[in-house]
MMTF fields as JSON, N, C-alpha, C and O atoms, coordinates in Angstrom:
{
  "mmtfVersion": "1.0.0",
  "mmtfProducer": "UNKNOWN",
  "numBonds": 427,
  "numAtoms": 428,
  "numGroups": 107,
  "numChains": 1,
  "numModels": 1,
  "chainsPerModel": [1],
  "groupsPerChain": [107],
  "chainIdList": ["A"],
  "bondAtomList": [4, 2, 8, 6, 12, 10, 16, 14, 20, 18, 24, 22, 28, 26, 32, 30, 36, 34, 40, 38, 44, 42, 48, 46, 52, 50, 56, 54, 60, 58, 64, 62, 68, 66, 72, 70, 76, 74, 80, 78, 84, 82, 88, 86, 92, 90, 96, 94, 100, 98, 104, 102, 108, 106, 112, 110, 116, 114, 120, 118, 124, 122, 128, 126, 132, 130, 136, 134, 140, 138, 144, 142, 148, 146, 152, 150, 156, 154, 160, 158, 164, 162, 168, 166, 172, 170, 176, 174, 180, 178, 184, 182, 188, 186, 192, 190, 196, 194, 200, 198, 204, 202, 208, 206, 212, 210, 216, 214, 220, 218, 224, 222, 228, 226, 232, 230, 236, 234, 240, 238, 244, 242, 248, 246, 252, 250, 256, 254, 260, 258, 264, 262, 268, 266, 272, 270, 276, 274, 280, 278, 284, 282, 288, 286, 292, 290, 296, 294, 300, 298, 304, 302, 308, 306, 312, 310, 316, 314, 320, 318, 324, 322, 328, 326, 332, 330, 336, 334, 340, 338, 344, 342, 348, 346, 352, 350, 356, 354, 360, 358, 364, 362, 368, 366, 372, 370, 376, 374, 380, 378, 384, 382, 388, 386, 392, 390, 396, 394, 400, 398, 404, 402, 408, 406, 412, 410, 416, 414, 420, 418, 424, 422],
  "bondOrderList": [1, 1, 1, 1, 1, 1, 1, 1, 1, 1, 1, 1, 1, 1, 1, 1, 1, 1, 1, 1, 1, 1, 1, 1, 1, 1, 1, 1, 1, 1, 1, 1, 1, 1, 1, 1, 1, 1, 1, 1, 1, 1, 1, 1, 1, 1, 1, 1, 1, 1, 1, 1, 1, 1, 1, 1, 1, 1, 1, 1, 1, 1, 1, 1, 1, 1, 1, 1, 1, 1, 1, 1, 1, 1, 1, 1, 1, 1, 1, 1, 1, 1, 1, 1, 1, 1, 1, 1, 1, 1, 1, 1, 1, 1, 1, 1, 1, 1, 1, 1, 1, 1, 1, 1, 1, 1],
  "groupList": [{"groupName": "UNK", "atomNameList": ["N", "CA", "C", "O"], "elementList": ["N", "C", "C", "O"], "formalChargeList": [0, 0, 0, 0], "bondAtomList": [1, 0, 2, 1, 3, 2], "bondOrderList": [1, 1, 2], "singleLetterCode": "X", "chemCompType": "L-PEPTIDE LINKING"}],
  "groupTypeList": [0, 0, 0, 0, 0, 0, 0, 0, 0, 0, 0, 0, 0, 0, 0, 0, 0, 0, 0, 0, 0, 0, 0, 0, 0, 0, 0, 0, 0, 0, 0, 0, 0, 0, 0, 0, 0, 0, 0, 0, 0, 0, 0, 0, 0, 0, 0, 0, 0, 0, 0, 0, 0, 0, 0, 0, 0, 0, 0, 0, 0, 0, 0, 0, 0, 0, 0, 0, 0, 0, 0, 0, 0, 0, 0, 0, 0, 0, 0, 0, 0, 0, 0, 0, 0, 0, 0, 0, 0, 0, 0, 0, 0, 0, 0, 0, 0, 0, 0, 0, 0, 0, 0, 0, 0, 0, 0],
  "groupIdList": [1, 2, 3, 4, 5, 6, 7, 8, 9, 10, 11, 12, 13, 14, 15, 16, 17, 18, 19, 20, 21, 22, 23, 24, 25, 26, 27, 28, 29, 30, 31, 32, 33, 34, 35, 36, 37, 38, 39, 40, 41, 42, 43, 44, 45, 46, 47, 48, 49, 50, 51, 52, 53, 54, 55, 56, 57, 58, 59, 60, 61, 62, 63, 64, 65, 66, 67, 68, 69, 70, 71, 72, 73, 74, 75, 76, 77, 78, 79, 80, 81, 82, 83, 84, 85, 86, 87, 88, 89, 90, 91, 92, 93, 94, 95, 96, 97, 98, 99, 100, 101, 102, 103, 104, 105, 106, 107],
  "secStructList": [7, 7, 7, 2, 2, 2, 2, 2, 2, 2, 2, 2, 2, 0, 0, 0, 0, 0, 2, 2, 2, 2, 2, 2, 2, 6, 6, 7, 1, 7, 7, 7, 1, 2, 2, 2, 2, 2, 2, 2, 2, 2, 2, 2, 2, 6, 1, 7, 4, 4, 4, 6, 1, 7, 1, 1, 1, 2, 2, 2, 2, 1, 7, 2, 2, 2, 2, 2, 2, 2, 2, 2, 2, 2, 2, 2, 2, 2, 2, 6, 1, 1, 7, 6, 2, 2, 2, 2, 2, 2, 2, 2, 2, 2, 2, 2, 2, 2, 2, 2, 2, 2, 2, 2, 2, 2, 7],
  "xCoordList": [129.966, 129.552, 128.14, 127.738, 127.42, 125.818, 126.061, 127.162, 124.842, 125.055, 124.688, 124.404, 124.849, 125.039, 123.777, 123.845, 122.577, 120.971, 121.431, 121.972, 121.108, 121.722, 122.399, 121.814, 123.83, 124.864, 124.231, 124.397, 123.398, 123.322, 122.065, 121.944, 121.14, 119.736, 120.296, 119.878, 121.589, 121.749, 122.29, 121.552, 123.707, 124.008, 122.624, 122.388, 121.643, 120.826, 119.676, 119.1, 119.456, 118.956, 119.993, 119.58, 121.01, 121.455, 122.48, 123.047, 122.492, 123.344, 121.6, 121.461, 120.627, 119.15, 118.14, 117.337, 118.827, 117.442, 118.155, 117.774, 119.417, 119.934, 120.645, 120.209, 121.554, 122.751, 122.135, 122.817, 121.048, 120.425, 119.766, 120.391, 118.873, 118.437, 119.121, 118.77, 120.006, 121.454, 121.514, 121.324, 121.885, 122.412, 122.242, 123.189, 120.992, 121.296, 121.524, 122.342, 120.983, 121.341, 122.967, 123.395, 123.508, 124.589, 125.665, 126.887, 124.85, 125.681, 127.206, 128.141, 127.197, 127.203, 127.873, 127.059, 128.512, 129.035, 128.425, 129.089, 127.428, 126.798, 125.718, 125.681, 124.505, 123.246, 122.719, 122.047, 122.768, 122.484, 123.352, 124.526, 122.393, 122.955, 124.129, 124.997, 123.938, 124.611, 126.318, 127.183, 126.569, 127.844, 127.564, 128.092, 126.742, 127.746, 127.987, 128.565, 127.663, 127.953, 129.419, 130.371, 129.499, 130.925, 132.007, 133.021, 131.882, 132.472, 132.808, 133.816, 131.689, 132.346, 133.242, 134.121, 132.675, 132.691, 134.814, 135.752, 134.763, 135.982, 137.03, 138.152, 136.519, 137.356, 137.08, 137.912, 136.02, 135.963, 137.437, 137.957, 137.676, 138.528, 139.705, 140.557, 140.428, 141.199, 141.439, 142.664, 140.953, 140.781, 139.416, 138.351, 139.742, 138.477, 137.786, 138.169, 136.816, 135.749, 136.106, 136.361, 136.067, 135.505, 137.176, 137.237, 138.463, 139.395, 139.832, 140.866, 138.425, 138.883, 137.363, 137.461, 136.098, 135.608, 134.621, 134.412, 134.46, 133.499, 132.205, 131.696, 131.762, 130.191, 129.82, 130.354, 128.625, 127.604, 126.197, 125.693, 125.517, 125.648, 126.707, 126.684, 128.081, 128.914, 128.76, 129.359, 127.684, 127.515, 127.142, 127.056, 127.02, 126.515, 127.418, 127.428, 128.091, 129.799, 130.725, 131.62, 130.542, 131.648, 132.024, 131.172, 133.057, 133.2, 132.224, 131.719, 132.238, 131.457, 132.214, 131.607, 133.723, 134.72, 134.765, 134.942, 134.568, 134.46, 133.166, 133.026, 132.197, 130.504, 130.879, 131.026, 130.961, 131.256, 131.841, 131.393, 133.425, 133.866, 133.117, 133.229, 132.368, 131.731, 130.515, 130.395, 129.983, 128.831, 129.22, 128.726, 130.029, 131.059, 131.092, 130.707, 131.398, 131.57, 130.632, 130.691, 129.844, 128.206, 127.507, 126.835, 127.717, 127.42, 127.93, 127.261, 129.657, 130.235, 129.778, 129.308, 129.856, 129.162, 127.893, 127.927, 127.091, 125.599, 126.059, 125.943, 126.676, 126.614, 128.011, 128.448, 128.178, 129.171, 130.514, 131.19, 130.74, 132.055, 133.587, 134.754, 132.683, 134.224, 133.261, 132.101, 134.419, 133.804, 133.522, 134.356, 132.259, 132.19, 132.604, 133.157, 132.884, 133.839, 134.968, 135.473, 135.763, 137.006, 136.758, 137.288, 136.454, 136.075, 135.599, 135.839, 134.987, 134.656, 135.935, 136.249, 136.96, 137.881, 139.018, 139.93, 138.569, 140.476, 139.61, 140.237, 138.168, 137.726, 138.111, 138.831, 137.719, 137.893, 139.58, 140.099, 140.32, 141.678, 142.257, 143.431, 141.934, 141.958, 141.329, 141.935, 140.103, 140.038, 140.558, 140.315, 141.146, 141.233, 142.966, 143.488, 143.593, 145.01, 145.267, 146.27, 144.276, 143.708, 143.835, 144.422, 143.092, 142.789, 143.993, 144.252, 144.691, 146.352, 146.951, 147.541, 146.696, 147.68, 147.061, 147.57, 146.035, 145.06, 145.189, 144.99, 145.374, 146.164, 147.418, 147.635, 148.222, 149.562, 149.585, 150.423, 149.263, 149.168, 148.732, 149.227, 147.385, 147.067, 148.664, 148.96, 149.165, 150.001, 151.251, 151.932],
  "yCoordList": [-119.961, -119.497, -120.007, -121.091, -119.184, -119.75, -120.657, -120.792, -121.436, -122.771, -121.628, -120.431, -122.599, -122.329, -121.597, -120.428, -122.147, -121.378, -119.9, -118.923, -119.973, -119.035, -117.713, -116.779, -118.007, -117.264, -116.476, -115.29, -117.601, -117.095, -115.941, -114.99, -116.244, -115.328, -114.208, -113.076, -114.541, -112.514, -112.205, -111.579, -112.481, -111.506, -111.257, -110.053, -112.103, -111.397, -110.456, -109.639, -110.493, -109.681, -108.209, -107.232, -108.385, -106.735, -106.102, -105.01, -107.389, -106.305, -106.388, -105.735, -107.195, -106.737, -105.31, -104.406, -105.899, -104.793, -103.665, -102.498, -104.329, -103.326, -102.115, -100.97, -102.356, -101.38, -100.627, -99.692, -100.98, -99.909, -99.129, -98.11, -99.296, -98.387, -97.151, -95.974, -97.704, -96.529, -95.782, -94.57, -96.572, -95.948, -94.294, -93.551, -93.948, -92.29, -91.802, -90.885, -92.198, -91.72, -91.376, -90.423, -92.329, -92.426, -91.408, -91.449, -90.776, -90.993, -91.356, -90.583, -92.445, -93.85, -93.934, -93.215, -94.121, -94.364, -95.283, -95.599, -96.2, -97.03, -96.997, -96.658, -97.789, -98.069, -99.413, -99.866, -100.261, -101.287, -102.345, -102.177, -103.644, -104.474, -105.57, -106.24, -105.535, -106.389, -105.871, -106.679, -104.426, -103.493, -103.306, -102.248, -104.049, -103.895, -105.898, -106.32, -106.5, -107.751, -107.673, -108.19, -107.01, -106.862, -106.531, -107.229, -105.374, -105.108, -105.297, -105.043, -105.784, -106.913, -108.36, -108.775, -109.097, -110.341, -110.131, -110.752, -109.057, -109.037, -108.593, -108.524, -108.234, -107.789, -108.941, -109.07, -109.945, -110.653, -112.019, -112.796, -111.98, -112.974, -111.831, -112.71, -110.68, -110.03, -109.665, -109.673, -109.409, -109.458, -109.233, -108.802, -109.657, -109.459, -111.25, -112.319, -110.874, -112.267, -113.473, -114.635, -113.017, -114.045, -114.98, -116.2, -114.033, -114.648, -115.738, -116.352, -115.65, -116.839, -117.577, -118.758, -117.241, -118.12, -118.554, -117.806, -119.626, -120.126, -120.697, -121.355, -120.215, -119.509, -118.948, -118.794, -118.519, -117.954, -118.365, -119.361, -117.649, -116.644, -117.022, -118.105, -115.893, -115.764, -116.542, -117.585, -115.842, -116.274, -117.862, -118.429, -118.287, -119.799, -120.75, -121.833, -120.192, -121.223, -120.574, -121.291, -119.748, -119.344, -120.263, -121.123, -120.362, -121.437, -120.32, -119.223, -120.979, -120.733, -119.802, -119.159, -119.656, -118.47, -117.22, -116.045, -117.737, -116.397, -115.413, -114.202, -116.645, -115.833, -114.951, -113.741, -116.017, -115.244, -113.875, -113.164, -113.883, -112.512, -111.575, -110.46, -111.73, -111.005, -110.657, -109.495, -111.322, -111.129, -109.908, -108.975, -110.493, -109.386, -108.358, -107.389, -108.154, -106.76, -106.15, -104.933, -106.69, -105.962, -105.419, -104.391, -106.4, -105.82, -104.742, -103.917, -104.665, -103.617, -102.448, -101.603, -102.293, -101.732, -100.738, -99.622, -101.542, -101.347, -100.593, -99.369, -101.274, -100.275, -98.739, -97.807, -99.056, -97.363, -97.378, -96.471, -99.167, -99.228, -99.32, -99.264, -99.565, -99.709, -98.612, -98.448, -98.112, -96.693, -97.093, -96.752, -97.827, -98.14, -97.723, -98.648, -96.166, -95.985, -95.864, -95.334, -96.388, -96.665, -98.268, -98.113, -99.335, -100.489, -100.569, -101.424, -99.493, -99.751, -99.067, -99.688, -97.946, -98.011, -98.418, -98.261, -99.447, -100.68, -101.572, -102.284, -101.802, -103.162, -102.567, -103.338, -101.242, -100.838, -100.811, -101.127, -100.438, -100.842, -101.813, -101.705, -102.89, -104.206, -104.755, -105.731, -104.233, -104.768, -103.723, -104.019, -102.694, -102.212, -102.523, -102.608, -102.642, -103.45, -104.615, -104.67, -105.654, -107.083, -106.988, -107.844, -105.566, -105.619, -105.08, -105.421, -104.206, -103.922, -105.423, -105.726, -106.119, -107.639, -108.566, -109.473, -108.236, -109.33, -108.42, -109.157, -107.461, -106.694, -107.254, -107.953, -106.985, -107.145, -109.06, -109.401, -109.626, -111.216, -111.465, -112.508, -110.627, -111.219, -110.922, -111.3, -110.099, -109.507, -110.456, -110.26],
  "zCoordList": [-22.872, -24.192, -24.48, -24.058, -25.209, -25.59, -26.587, -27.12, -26.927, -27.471, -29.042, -29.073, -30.132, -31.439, -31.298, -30.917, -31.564, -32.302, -31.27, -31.787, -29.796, -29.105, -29.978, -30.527, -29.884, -30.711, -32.18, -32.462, -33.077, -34.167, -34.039, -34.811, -32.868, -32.862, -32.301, -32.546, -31.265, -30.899, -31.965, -32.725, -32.463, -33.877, -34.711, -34.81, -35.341, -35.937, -35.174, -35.892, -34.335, -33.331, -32.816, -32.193, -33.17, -33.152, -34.13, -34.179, -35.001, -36.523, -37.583, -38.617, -37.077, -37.372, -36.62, -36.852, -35.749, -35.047, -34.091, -33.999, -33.302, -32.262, -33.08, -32.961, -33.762, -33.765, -35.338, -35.758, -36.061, -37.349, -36.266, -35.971, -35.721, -34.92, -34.157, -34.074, -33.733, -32.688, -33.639, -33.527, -35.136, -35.648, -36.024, -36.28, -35.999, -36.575, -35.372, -35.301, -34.346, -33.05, -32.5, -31.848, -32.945, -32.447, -34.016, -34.154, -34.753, -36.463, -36.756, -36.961, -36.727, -37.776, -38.827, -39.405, -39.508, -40.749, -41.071, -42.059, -41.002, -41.678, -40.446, -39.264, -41.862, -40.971, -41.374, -40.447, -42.451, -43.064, -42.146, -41.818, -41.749, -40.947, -41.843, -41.284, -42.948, -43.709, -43.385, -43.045, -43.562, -43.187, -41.848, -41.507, -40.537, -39.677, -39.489, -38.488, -40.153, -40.09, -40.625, -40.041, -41.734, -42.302, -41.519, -41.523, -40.737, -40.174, -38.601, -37.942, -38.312, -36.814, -37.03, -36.274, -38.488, -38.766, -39.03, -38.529, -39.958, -39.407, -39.025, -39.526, -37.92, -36.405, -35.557, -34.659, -35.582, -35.336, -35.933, -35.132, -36.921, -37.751, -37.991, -38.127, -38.148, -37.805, -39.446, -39.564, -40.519, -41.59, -42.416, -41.974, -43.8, -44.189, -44.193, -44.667, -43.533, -43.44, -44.393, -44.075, -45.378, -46.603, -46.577, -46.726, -46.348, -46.219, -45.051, -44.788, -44.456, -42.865, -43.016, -42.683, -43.392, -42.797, -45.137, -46.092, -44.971, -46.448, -46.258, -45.35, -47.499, -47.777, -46.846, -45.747, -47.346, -47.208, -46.77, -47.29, -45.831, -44.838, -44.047, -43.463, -43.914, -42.594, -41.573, -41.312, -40.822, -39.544, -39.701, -38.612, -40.288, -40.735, -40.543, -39.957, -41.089, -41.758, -40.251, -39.806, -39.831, -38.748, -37.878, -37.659, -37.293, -35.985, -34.861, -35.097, -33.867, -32.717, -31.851, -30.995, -32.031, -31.413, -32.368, -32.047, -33.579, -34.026, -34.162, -34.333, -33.987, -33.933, -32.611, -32.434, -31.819, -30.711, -29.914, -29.015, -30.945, -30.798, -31.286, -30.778, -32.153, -33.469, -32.243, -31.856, -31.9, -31.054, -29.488, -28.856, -29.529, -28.105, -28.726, -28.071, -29.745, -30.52, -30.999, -31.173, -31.232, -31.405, -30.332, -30.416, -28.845, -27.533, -26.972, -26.35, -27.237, -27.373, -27.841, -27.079, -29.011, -30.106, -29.189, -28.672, -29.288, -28.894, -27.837, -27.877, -26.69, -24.949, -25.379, -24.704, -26.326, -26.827, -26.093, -25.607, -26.199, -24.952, -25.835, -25.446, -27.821, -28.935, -29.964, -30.341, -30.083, -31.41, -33.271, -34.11, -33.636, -34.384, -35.159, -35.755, -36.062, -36.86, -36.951, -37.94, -35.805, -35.913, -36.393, -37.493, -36.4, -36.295, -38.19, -39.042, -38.239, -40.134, -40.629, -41.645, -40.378, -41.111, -41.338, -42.15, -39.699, -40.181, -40.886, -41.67, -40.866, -41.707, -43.251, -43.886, -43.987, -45.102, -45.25, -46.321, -44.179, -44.532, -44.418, -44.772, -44.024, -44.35, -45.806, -46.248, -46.694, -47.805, -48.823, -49.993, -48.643, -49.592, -49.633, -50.745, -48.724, -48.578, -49.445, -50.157, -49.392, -49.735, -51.149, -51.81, -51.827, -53.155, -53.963, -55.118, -53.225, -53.584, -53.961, -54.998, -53.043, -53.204, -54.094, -54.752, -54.016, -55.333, -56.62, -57.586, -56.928, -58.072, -58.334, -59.324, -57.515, -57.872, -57.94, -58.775, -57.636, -57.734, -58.773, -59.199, -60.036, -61.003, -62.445, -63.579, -61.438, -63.085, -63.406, -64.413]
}
């Protein structure tokens, strides 16, 4: 595994620069790197992010296995080997599931 600085410069190096670019190329359901951080970060953590890893920036606070998966999945991603919009609509069905249960929990 690459050491931490490592880890953190490729994720920002391709949910920055690699995978906005593909993006119209490839069309995308998203093009903003912040939504594909979202949506690797968690498939990376198997959920929605914020529920596995604390504060902010993500990638900051992450353990080093989950940058990691997150980082595999962006490489993925990038070489067209996992179908990014399948990947954003279990992440959206994962928070919109989340917000069903955080409804029903406030009542």
């Amino acid at each position: 595994m690459m050491d931490r600085a490592a880890l953190q410069a490729r994720w920002l190096h391709l949910t920055r620069e690699v995978l906005p670019l593909l993006a119209a190329s490839r069309d995308w359901p998203v093009s903003a790197d912040h939504c594909f951080q979202r949506i690797l970060l968690d498939h990376a953590v198997g959920g929605r992010w914020y529920d596995h890893i604390a504060g902010r920036p993500a990638y900051t606070h992450a353990t080093d296995e989950m940058l990691a998966r997150a980082v595999a999945m962006a490489e993925a991603v990038a070489a067209g080997e996992v179908d990014l919009a399948s990947l954003d609509a279990q992440s959206l069905a994962w928070r919109r599931a989340a917000m069903g249960q955080d409804r029903l929990a406030r009542r």
